[in-house]
N, C-alpha and C positions, 0 to 999 in steps of 0.2 A: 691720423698722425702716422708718421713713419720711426717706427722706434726702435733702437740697436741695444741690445743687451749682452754685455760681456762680460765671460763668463758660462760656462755650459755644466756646472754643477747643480744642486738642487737648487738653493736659491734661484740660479739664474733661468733653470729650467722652466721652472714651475710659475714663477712670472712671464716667461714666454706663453706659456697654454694660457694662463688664465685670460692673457690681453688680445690674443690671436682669437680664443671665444667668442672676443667682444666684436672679431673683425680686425682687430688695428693690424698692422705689417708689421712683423716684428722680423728682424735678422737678430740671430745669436752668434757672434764670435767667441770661439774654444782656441784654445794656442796649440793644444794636444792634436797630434793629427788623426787622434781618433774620440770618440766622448766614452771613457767608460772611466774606471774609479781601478784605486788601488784596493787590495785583501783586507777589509774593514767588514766590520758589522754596526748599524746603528740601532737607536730606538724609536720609532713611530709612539708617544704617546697620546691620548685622545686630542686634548689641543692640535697638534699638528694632523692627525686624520679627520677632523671639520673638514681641513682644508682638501686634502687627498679626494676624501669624498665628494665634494664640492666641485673637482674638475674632473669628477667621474672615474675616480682609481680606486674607489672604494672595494671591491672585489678582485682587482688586481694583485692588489695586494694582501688582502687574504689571500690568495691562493700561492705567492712567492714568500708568505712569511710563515710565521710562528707564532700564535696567540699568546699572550703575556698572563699567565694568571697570578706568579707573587714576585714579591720582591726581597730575596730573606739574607738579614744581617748575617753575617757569621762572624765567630774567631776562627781565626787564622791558622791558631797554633795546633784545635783542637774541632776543628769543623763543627761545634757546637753552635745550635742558629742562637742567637739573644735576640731575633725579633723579626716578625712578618708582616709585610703589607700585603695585603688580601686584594687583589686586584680585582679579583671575580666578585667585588662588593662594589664596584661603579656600577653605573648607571649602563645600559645593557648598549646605547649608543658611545659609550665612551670606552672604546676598547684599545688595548695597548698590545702591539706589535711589535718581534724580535727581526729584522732582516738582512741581509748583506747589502752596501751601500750601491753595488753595482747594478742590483736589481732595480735599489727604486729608480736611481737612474736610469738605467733601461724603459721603466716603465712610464716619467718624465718625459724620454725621448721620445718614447714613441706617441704619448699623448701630445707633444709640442709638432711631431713634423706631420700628426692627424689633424691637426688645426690648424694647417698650411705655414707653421714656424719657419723660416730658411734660416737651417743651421749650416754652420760655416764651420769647419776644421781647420788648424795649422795657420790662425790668424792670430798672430803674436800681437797685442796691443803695447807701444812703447808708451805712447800719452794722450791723456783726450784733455782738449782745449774748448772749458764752456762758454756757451755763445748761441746768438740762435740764431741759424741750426746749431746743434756741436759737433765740433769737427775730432773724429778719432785718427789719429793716426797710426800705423803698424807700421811697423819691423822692416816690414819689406821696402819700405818710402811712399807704401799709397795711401791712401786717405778715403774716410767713408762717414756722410755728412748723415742728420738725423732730426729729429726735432726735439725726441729725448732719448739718451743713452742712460741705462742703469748698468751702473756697476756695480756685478756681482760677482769679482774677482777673489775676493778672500781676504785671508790676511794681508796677503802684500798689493795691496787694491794701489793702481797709482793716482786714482781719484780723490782717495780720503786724504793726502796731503796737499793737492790742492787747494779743498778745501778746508783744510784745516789747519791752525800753528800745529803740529806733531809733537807730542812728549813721548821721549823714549818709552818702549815698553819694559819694563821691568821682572829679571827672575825670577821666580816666586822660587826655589830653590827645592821645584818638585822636577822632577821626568816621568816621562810615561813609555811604556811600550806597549806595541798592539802588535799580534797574531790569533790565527786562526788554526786551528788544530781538529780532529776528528772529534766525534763527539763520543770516545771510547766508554765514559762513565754514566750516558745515558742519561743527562741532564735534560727534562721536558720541562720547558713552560712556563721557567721560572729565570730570574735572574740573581746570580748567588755574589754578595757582596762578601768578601774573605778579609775583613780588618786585622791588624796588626801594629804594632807600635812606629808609626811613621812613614806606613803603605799599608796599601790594600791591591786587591783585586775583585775586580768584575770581569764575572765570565756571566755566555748567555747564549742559546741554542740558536741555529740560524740554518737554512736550506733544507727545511723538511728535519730537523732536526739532527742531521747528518753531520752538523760541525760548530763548535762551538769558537765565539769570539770574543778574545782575551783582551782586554786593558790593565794593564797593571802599573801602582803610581809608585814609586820611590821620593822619598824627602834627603835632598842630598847636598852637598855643596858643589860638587862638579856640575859646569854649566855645559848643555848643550843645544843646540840650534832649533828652530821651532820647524814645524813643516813635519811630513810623514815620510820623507824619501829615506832620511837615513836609515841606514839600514849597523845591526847590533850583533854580536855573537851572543844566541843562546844561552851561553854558562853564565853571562853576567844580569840574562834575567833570573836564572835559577838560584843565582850565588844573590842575587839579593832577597830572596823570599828563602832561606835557608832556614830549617825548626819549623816550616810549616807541616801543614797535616797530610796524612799519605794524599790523600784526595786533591789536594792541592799541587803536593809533587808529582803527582801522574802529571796533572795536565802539564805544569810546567814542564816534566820529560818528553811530552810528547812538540814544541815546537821548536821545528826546523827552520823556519824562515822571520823575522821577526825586524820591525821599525820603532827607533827610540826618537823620540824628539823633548825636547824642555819645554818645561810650560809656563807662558808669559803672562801677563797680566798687562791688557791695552786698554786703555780709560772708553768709555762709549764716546764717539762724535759728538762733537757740540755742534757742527751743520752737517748735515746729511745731503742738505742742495744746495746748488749751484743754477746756474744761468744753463738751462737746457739739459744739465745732468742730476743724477741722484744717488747714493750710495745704496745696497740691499743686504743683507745678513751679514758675514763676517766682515765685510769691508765698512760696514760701520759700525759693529759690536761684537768684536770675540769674544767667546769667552771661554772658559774652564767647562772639561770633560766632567765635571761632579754634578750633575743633575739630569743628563743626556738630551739636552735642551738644543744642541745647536743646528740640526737640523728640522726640530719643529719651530725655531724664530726663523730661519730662513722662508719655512712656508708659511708662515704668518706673515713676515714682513711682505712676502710675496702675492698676497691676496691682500692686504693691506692696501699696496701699492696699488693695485691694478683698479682696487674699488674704489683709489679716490681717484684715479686716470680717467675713471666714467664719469665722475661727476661732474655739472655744469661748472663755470668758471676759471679765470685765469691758469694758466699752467702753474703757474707761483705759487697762489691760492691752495693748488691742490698738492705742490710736493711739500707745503706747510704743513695742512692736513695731515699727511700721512707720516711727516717728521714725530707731530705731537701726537697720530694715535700709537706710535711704534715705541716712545722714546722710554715713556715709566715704564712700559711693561717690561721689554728686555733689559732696565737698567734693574727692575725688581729681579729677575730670573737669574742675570750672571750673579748679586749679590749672593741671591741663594746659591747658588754653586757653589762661590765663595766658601762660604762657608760650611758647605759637606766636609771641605778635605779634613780639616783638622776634628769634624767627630770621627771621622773616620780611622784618626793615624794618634787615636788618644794611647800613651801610655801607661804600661800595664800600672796597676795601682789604686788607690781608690775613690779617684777621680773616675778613671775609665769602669771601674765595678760599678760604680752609683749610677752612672748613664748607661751600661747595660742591662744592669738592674728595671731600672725606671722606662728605657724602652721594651722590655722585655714585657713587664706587667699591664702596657700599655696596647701592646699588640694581644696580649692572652683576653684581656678584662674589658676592653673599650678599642676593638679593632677599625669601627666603622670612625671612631673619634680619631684615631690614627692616619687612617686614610684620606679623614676631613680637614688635614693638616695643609691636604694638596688639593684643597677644592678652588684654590685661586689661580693654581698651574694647570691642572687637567680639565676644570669645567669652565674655562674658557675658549668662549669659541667665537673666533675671526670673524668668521663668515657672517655672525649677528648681527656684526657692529656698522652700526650705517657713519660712515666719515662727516666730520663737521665742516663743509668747506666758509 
């Protein structure tokens, strides 16, 4: 098969190597005239290192990351933890990794153009018309035929309204900002959730520990546009985290450069395939930064895909397949995101005492039962699952 994947982010990457492995010809179209990432930090949890592992980045990645040992709740106002997840209590295969998004790219990159990938730069895709072959078209007026094209465009995928009637996506009436800052207070190894009454923050160490990378949510009424390019004046992340804890205010004093975007809520695809095409991570299921999920569904989806692309029968057959092995899991995983934001933005009161209470005594007294909370998220692993064609 001759297959075009567009898109040159981790999804799109990471399904290039795994199918170029198999042999298949893959071309990647990137619109960017070059593939690297904006000032982001992600999270590698074990679910998504199966997969890393599996196309051989296993030690790559140790070596550009950060090992993950906790994960601890805080207040906001008083840096007081109300509650740990003990990371260092998985299973000694299932490790969790802190890194900056440009690396794993990098490291994707290099695994897709070592497995003879032809990546393409500054290939704008205006539309791809399903058919067999499918025909992609670009920007420029040329056209580039396939047998199957996966698109792994993102949110603004021009695929998913092909196939699909489109309902608006919806404000959720949160924003987020992301920066990256030094890592002046010496934060290892852990990721520090700073709750507060209608936002939080996550911060978490990334490049040898040398810099730490900030998300921080505000619950607001002003709307603004989704995507990472916007760029924010500093004082109005500050002036919204205002009565935090000194600790808190450091970091926030310390960024200079900083991206606000609104955060929407997109229903998952009800088809993912089309007649020669397929949709692959955001472009069929966004979702919410509250579970740090959306780069490990991208690499699920992306070994997903590629293991039913090996299997005997129909092309149809197979992008069925990999619709129904993809579809409960990541509709499971954004619900849970979902539903982080609001424990997280409980206010003060004794509502929000009783759930810090009750997580509190649950991390002191029964940590491994805490942990086993995410034994459906973390000890799932991709790479097990033989596809049903």
């Amino acid at each position: 098969m001759k297959i075009t994947v567009v898109g040159g982010g981790i999804g799109g990457l990471a399904v290039a190597t795994a199918l170029a492995q198999q042999s298949v010809q893959v071309v990647v179209l990137e619109q960017a005239s070059a593939i690297s990432e904006v000032g982001a930090g992600l999270q590698i949890s074990p679910n998504g290192l199966c997969v890393l592992r599996a196309l051989g980045l296993e030690k790559a990645l140790a070596r550009r990351s950060c090992r993950g040992h906790a994960v601890s709740l805080r207040r906001s106002e008083s840096d007081v933890e109300v509650a740990r997840l003990d990371l260092t209590r998985l299973e000694a295969t299932q490790r969790y990794h802190f890194l900056h998004r440009a690396d794993l790219i990098d490291m994707l990159l290099n695994a897709a153009t070592n497995a003879g990938v032809d990546v393409r730069t500054s290939q704008k895709v205006s539309s791809i018309e399903p058919a067999i072959p499918t025909v992609v078209h670009l920007a420029d007026g040329s056209e580039l035929t396939s047998d199957l094209v996966i698109d792994a465009s993102g949110l603004h995928s021009t695929l998913r309204g092909v196939l699909n009637d489109e309902a608006d996506p919806f404000f959720t009436g949160q924003v987020a900002w992301r920066a990256i800052i030094p890592n002046t207070i010496m934060r290892k190894n852990a990721v520090h959730v700073h709750m507060a009454p209608r936002s939080h923050i996550v911060s978490y160490p990334i490049r040898d520990g040398a810099f730490l990378n900030l998300v921080a949510v505000q619950e607001r009424d002003q709307w603004a546009p989704e995507g990472w390019s916007q760029r924010d004046d500093p004082k109005n992340l500050r002036s919204a985290f205002q009565g935090a804890a000194p600790v808190v205010q450091q970091m926030l004093e310390q960024v200079q450069d900083v991206h606000l975007w609104g955060l929407f809520r997109h229903r998952v695809a009800a088809n993912w395939a089309g007649a020669g095409c397929v949709l692959l991570g955001d472009a069929a299921h966004p979702t919410l930064p509250f579970l740090a999920q959306g780069a490990n569904t991208a690499l699920e989806d992306a070994w997903a895909l590629a293991a039913c692309l090996a299997c005997d029968g129909a092309i149809e057959a197979k992008l069925a397949a990999y619709q129904n092995l993809r579809k409960l899991r990541v509709t499971k995983v954004i619900e849970a995101s979902n539903n982080n934001a609001w424990r997280y933005h409980l206010r003060r009161g004794p509502v929000r005492l009783a759930a810090h209470i009750a997580l509190g005594l649950g991390s002191r007294f029964a940590p491994n039962l805490m942990l086993g909370q995410f034994d459906w998220l973390y000890g799932y692993d991709i790479t097990s699952v033989t596809p049903e064609i």
